[in-house]
Backbone as CSV, one residue per row, in Angstrom:
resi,resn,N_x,N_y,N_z,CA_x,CA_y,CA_z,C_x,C_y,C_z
1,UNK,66.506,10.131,54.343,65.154,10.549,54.719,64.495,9.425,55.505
2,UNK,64.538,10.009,56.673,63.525,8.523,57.686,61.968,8.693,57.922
3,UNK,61.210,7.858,58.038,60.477,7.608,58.271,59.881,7.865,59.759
4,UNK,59.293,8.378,60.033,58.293,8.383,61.742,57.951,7.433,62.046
5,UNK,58.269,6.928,62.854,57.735,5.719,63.722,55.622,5.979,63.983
6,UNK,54.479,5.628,63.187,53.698,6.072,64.357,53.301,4.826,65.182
7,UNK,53.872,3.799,65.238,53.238,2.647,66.084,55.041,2.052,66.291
8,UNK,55.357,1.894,67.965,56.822,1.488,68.242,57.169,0.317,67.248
9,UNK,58.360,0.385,67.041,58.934,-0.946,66.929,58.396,-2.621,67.439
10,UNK,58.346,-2.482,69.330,58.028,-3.543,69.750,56.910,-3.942,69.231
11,UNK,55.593,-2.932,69.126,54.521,-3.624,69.009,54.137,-4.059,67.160
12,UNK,54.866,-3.219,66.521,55.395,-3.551,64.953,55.402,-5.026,65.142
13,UNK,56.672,-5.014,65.474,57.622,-6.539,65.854,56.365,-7.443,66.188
14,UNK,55.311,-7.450,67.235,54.371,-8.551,67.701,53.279,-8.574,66.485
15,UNK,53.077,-7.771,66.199,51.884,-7.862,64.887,52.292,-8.834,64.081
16,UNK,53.685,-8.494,63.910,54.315,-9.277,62.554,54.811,-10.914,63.069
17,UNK,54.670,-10.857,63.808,55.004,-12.268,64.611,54.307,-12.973,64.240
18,UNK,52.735,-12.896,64.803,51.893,-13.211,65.048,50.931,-13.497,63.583
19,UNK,50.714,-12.591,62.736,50.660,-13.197,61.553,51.222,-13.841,60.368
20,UNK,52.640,-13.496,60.728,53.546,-14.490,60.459,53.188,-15.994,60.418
21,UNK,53.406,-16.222,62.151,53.051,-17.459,62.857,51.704,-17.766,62.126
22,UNK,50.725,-17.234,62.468,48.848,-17.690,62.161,48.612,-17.924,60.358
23,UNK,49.853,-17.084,59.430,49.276,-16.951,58.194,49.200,-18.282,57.396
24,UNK,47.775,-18.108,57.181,47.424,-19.566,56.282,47.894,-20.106,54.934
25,UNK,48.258,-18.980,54.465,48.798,-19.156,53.374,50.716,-19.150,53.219
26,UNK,51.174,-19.438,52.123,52.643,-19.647,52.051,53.548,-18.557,52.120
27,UNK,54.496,-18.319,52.653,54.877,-16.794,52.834,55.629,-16.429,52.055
28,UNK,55.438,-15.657,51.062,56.252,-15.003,50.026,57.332,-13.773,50.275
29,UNK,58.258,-14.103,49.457,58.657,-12.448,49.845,58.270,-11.697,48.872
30,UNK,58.288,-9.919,49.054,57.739,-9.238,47.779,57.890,-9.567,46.327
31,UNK,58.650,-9.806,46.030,59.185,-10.061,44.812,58.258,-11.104,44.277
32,UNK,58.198,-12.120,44.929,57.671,-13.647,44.831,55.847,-13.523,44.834
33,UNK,55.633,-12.930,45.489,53.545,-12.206,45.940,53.528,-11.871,44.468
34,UNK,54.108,-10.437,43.693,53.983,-9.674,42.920,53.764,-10.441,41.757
35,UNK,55.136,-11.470,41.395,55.144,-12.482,40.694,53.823,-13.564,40.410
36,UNK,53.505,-13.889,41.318,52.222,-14.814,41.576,50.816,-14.380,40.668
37,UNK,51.295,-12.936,41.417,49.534,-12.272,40.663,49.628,-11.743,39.534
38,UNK,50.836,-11.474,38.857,50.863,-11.031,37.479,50.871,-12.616,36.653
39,UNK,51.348,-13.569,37.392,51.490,-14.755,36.391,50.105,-15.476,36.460
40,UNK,49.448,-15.452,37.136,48.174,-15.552,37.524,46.604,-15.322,36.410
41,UNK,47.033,-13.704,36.278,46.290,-12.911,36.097,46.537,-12.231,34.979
42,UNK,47.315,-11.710,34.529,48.507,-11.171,33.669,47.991,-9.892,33.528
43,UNK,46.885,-9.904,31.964,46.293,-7.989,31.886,45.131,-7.955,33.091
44,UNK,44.973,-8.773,33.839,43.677,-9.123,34.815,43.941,-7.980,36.363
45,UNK,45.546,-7.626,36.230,46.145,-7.451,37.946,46.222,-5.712,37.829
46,UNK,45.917,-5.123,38.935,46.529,-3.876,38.952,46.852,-4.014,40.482
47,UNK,48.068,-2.508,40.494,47.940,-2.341,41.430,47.076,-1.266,42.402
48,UNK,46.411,-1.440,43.637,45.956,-0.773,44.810,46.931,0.202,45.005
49,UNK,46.632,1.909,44.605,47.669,2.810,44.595,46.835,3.855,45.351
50,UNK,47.506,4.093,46.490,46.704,5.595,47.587,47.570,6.857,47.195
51,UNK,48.238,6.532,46.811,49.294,7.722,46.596,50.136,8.020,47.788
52,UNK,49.950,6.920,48.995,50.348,7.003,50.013,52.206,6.228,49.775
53,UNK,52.428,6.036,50.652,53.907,5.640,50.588,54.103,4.063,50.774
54,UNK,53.140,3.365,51.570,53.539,2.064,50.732,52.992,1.382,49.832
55,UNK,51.940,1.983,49.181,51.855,1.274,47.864,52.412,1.964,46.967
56,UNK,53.141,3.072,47.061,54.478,3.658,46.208,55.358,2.493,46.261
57,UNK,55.631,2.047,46.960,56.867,1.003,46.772,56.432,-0.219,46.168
58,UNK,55.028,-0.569,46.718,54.513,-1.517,46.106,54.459,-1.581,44.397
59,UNK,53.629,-0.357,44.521,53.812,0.224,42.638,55.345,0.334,42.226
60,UNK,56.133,0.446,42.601,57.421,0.475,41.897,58.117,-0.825,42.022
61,UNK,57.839,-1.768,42.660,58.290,-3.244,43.176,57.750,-3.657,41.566
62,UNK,56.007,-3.322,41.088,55.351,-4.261,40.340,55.554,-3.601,38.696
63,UNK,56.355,-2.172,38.721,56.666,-1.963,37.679,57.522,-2.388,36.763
64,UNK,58.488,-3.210,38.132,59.998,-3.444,37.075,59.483,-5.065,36.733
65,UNK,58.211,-5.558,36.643,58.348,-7.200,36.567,57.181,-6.655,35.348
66,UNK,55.875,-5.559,35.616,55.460,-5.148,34.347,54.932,-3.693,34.064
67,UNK,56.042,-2.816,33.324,56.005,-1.963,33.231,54.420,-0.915,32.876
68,UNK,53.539,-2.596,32.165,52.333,-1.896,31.772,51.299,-2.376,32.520
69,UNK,52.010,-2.512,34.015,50.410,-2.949,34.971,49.504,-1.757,35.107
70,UNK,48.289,-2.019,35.649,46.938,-1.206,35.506,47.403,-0.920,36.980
71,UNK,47.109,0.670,36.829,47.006,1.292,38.625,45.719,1.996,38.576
72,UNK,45.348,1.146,39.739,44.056,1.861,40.205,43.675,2.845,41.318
73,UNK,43.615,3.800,41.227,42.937,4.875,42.132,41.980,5.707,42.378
74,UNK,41.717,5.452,43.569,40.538,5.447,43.856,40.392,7.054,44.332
75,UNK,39.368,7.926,43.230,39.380,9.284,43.490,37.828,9.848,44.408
76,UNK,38.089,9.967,45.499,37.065,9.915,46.332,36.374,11.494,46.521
77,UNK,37.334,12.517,45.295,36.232,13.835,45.315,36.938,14.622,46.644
78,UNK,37.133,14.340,48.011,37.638,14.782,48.819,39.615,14.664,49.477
79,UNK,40.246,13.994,48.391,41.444,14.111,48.628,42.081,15.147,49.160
80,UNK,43.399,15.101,49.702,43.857,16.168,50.251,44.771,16.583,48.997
81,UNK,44.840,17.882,48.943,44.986,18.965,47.603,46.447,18.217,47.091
82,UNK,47.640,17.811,48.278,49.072,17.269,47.915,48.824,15.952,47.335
83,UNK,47.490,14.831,47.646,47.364,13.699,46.938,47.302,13.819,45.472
84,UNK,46.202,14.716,45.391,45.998,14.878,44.091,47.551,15.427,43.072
85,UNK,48.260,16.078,43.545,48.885,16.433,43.160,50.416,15.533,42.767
86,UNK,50.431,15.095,43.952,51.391,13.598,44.060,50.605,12.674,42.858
87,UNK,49.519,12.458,42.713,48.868,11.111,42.291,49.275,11.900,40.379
88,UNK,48.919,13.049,40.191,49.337,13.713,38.856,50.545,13.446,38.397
89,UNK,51.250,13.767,39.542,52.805,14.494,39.133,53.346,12.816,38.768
90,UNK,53.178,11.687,39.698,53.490,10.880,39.149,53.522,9.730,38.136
91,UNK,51.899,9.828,37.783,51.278,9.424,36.497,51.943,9.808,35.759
92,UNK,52.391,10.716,35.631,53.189,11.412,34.099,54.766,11.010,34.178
93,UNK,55.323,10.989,35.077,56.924,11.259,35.390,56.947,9.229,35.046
94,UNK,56.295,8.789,35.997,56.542,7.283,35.449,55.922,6.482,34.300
95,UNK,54.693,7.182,33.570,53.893,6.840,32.147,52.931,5.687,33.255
96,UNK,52.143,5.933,33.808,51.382,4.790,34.669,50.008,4.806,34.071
97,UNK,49.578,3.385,33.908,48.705,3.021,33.095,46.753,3.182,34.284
98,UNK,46.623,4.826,34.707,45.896,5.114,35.732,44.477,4.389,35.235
99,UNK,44.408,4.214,36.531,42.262,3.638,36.148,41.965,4.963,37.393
100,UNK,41.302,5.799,37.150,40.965,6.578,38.324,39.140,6.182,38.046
101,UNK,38.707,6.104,39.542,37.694,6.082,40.036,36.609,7.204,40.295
102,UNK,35.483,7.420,39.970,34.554,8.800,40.578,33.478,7.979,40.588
103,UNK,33.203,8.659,41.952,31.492,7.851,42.759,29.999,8.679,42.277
104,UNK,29.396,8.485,42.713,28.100,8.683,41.883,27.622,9.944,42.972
105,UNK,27.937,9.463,44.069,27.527,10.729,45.570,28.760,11.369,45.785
106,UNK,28.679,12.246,45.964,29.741,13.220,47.164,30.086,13.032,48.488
107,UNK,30.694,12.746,48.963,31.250,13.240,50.662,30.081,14.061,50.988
108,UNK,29.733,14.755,50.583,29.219,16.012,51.175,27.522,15.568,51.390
109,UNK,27.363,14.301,49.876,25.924,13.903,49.957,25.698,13.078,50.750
110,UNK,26.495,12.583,51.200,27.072,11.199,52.124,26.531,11.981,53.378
111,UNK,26.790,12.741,53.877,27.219,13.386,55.062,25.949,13.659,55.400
112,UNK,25.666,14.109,54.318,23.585,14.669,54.424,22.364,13.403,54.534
113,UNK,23.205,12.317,53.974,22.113,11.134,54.683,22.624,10.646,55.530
114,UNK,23.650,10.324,56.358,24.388,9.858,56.965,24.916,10.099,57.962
115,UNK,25.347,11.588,58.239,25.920,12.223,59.150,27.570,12.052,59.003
116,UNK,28.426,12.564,59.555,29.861,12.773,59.335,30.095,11.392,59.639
117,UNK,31.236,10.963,59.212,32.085,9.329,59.987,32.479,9.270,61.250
118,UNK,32.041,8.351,61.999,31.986,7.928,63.512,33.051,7.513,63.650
119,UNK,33.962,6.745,64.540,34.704,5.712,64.844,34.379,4.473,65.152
120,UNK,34.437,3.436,64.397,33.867,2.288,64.297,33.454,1.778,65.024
121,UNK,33.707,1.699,66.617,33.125,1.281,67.803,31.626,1.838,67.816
122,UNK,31.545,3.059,67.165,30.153,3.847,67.831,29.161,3.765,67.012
123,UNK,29.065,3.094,65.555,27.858,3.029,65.182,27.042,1.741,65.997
124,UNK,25.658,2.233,65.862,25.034,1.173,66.009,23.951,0.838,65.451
125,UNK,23.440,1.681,64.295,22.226,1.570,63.459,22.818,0.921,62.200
126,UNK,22.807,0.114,61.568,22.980,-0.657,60.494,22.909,0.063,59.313
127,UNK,22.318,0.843,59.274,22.248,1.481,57.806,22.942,2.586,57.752
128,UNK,24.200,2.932,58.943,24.783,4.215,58.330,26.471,3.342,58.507
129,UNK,26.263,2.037,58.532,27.918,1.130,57.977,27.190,-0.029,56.442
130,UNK,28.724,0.223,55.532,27.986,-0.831,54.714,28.466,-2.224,55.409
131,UNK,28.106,-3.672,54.755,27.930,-4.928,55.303,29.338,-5.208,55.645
132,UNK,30.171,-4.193,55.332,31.655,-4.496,56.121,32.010,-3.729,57.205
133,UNK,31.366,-3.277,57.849,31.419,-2.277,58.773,31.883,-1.027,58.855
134,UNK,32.033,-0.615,57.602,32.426,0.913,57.176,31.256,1.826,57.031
135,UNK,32.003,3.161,57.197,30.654,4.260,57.316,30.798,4.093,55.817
136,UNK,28.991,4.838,55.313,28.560,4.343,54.285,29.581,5.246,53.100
137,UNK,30.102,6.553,53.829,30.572,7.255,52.602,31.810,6.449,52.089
138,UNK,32.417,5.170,52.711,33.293,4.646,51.971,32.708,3.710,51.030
139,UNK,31.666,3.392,51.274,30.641,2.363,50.350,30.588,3.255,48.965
140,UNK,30.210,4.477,49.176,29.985,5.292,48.333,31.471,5.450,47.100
141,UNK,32.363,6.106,47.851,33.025,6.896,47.735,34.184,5.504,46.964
142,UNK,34.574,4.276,47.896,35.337,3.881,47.533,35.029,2.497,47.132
143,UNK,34.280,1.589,47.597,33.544,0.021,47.695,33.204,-0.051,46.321
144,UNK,31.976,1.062,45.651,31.145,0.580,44.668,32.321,1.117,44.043
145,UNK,32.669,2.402,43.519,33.129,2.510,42.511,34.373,1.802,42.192
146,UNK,35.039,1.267,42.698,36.414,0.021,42.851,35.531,-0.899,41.600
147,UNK,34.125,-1.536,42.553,33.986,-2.818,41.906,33.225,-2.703,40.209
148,UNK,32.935,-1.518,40.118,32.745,-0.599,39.018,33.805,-0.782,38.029
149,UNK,34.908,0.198,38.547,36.000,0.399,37.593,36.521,-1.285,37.337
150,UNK,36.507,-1.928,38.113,37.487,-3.232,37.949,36.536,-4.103,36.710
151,UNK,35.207,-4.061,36.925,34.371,-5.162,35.991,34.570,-4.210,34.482
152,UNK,34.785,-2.896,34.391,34.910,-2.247,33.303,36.120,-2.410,32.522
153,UNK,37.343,-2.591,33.322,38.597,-2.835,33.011,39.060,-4.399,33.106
154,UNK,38.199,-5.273,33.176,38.602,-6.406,33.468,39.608,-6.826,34.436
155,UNK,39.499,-6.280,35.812,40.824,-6.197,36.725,40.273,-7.503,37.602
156,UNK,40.848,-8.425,38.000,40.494,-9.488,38.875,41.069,-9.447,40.433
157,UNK,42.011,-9.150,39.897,43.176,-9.167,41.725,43.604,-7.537,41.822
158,UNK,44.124,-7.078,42.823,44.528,-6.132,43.039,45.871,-6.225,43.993
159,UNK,47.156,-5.628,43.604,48.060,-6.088,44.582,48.167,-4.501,45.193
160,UNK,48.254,-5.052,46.741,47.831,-3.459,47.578,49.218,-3.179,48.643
161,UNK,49.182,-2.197,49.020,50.584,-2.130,50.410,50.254,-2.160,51.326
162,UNK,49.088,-2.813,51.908,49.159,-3.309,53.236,49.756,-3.821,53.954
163,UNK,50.084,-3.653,55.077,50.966,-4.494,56.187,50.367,-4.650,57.472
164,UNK,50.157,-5.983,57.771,50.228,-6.215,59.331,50.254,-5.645,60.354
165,UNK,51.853,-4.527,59.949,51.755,-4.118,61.787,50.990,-2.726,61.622
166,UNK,50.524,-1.850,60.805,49.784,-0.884,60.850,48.563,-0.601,61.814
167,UNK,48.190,-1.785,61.986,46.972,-1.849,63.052,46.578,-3.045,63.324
168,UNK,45.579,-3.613,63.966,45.065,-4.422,64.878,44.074,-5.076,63.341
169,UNK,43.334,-4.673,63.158,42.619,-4.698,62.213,43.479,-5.759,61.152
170,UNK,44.656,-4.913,60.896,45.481,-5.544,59.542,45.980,-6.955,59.935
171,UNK,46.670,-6.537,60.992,47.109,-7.865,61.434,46.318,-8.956,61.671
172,UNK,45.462,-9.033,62.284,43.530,-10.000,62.255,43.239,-10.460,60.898
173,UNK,43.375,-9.307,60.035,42.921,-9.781,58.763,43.587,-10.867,58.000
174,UNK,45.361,-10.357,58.018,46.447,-11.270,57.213,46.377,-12.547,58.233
175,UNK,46.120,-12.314,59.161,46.246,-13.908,60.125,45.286,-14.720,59.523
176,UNK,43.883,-14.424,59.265,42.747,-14.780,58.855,42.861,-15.451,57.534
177,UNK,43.300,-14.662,56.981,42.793,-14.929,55.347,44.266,-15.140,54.547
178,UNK,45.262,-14.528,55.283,47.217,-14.997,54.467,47.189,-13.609,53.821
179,UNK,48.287,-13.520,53.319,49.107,-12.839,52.325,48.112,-12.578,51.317
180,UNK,47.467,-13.699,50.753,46.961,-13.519,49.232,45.528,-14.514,49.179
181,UNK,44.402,-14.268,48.880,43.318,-14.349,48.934,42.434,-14.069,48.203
182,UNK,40.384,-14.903,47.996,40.075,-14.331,46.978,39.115,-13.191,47.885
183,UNK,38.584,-12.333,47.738,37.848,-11.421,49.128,36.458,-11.300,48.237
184,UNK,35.436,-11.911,49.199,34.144,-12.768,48.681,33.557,-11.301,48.760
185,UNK,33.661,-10.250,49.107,32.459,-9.271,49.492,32.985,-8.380,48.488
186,UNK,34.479,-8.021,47.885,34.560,-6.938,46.482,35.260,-7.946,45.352
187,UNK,34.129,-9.297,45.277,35.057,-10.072,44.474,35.902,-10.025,43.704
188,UNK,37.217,-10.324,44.235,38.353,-10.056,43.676,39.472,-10.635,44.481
189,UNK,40.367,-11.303,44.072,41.946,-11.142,44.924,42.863,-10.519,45.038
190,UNK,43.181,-10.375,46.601,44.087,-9.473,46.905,45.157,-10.134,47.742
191,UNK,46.159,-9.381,46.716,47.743,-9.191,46.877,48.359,-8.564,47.845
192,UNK,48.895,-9.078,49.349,49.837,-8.008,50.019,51.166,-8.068,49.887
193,UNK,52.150,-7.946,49.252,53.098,-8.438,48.962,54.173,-7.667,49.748
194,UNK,54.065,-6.697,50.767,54.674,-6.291,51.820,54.136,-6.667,53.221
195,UNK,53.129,-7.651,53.281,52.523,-7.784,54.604,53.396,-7.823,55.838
196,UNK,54.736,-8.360,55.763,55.127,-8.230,56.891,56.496,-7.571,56.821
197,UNK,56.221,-6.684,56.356,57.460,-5.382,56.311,57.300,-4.415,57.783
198,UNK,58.414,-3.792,58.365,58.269,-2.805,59.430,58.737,-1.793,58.696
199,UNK,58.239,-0.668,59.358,58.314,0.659,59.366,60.239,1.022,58.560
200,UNK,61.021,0.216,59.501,62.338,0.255,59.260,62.891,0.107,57.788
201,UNK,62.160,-1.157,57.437,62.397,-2.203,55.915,61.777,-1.093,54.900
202,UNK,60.200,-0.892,55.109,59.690,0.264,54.232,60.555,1.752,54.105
203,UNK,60.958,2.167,54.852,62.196,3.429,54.834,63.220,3.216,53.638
204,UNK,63.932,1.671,54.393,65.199,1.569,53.867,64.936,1.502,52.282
205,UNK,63.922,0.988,51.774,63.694,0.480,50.379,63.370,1.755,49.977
206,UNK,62.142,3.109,50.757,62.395,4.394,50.404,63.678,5.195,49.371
207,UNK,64.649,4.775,50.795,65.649,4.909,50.939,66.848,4.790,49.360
208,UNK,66.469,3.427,49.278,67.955,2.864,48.474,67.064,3.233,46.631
209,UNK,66.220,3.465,46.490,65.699,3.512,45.926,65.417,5.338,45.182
210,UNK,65.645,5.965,45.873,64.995,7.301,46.004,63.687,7.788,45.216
211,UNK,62.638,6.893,46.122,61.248,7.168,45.477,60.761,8.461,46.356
212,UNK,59.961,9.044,45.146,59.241,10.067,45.784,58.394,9.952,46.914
213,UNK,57.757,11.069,47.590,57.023,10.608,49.060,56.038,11.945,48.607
214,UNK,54.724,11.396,48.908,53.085,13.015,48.802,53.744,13.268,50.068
215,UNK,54.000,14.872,49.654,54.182,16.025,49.921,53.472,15.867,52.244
216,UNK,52.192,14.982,52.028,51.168,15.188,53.080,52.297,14.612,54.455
217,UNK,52.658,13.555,54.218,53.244,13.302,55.100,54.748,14.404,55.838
218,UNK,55.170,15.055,55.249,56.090,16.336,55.969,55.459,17.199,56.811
219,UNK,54.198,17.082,56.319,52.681,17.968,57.556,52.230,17.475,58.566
220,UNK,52.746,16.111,58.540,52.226,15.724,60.331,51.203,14.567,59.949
221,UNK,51.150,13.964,58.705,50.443,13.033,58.479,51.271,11.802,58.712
222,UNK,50.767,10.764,59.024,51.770,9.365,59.290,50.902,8.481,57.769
223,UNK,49.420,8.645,58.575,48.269,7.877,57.157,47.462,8.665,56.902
224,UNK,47.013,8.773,55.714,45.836,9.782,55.413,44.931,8.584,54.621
225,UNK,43.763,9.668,54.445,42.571,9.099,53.267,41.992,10.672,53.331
226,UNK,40.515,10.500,53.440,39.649,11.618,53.205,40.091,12.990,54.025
227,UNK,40.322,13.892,53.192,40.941,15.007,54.261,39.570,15.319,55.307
228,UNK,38.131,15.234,54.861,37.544,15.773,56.009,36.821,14.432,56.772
229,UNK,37.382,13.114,56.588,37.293,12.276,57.433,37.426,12.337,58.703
230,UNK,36.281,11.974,59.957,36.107,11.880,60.834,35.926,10.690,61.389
231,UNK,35.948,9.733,61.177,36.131,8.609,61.283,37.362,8.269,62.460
232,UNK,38.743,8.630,62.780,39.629,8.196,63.543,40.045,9.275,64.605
233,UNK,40.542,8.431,65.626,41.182,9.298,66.741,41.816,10.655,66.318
234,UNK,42.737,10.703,65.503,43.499,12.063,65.773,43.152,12.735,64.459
235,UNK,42.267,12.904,64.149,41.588,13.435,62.693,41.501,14.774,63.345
236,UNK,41.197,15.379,64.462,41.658,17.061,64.510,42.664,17.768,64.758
237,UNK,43.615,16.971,65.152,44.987,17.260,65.863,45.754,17.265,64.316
238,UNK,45.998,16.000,63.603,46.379,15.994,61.699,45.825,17.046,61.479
239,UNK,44.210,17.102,61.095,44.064,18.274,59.975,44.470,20.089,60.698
240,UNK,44.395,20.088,61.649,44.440,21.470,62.483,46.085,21.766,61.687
241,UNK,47.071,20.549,62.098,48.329,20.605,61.907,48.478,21.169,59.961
242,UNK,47.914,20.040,59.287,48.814,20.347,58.245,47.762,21.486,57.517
243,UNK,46.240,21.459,57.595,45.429,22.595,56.967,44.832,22.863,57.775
244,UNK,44.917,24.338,58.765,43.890,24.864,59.858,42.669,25.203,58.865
245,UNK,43.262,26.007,57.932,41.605,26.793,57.412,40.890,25.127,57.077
246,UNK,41.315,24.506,56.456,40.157,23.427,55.894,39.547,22.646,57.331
247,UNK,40.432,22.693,58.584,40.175,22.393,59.848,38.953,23.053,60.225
248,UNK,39.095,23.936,60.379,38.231,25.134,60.560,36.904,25.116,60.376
249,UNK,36.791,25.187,58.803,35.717,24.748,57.776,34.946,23.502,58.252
250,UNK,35.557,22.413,58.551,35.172,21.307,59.165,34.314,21.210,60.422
251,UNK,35.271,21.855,61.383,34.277,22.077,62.745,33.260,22.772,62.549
252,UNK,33.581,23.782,62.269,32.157,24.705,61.855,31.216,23.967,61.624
253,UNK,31.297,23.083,60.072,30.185,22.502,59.502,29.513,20.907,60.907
254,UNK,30.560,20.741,61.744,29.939,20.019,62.553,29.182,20.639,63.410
255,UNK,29.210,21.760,63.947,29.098,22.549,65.170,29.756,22.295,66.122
256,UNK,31.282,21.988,65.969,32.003,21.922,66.879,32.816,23.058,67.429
257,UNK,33.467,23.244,68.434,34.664,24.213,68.792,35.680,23.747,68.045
258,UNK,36.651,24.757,67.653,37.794,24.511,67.156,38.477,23.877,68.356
259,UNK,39.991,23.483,68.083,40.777,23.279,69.385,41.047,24.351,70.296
260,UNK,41.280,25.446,69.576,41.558,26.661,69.509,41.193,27.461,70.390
261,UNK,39.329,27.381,69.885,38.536,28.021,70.457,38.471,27.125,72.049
262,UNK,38.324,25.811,71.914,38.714,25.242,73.222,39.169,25.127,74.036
263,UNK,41.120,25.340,73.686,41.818,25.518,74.562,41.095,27.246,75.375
264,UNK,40.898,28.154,74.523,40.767,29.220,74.685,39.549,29.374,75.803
265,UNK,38.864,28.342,76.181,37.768,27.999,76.255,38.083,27.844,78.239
266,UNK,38.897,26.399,77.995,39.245,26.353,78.945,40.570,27.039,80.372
267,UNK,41.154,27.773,79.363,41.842,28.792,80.337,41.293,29.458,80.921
268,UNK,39.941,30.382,79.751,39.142,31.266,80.834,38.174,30.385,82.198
269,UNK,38.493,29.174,81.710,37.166,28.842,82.644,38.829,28.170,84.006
270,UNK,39.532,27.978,83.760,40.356,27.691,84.984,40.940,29.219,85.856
271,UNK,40.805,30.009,84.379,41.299,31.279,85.357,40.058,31.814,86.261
272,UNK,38.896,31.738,86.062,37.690,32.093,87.042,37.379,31.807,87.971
273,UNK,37.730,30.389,87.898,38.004,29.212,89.175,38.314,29.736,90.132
274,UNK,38.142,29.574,91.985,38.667,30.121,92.673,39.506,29.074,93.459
275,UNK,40.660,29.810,93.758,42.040,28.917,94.506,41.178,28.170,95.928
């Protein structure tokens, strides 16, 4: 079972170079990160679990060193129906010691003071990003209640599956701050203990391993979070693909055209056109 490439190889390859090269801190391999923060921290560590696929590996890397680490997930009310279901099915099948999260607002209440999620370039009023530059419904949804659940559970560090070459962003960050860090704004330290894994390495360990994969990604997802997140480039092209009706539902509530209705939109208007 392979993996989709969604960002090439080459430019994989330069991300990982580059924070490689810049990272301030000592470079661990997984095994060795994981190690650090459980010896560290001991009942203090959980892991950062999306239900996504690399902190699946991450979570199964940190199970075999302690079977009774704390996993934390973060339930944001708007998951996509296969997360939830992935995030169930495997709580039980592996006995995982869940911290699940619930926010105080809705997505939906979010949306009503706030307006839908922009793409980060385009805000420019201060009060609809929190002080990290996220739209506020992640403040809501995922920021507070994290630092919530963690002071309740006594969680100090969090070891997460981030990597480098995923984006521009990631890679900036691990150059910045290393592998492992204390992060002054959700006080706490965080663990990447795959930071400079490629697309290839994450497969193969898939792979040799035969860990399960959410269901979302066979639908045309590469990354997910909030299914009616608007926030990124191809957020209508994904959801149209793997759920039209919840697509649907979405535009509507923006007052947008579907694609649909768009394409449909623009044929009639090229066929009217005169040669």
């Amino acid at each position: 079972m392979g993996i989709r490439w969604r960002i090439t190889p080459k430019i994989e390859g330069a991300r990982i170079a580059k924070s490689r090269r810049d990272c301030p801190t000592t470079i661990l391999n997984p095994e060795e990160c994981i190690s650090q923060a459980i010896k560290k921290f001991s009942d203090g560590v959980a892991v950062a679990w999306s239900g996504g696929r690399c902190s699946t590996v991450v979570l199964h890397m940190a199970l075999k060193q302690k079977p009774d680490i704390k996993v934390l997930w973060n339930n944001t009310g708007v998951e996509f129906p296969e997360t939830v279901k992935f995030v169930r099915s495997l709580t039980e099948d592996w006995k995982l010691g869940l911290v699940e999260t619930i926010s105080e607002r809705t997505f939906w209440e979010c949306v009503d003071l706030y307006g839908f999620p922009m793409f980060r370039g385009q805000y420019t009023h201060g009060k609809l990003t929190s002080k990290e530059g996220r739209p506020m419904c992640c403040k809501w949804l995922k920021e507070d209640p994290m630092r919530k659940a963690m002071l309740r559970h006594r969680i100090y560090a969090v070891i997460t599956g981030i990597r480098a070459c995923e984006s521009r962003a990631r890679m900036f960050g691990i150059s910045q701050y290393g592998q492992y860090y204390y992060a002054k704004t959700m006080r706490m330290w965080r663990f990447h203990p795959i930071a400079f894994w490629d697309t290839c390495t994450l497969s193969r360990y898939i792979e040799e391993n035969g860990l399960p994969l959410n269901e979302i990604y066979s639908m045309g997802h590469d990354r997910f979070g909030c299914w009616p997140c608007t926030g990124y480039v191809t957020w209508k092209e994904s959801l149209a693909k793997s759920h039209p009706k919840m697509y649907q539902a979405l535009a509507r509530m923006k007052g947008e055209p579907t694609l649909w209705e768009y394409a449909d939109a623009e044929g009639c208007r090229q066929e009217a056109e005169p040669e």
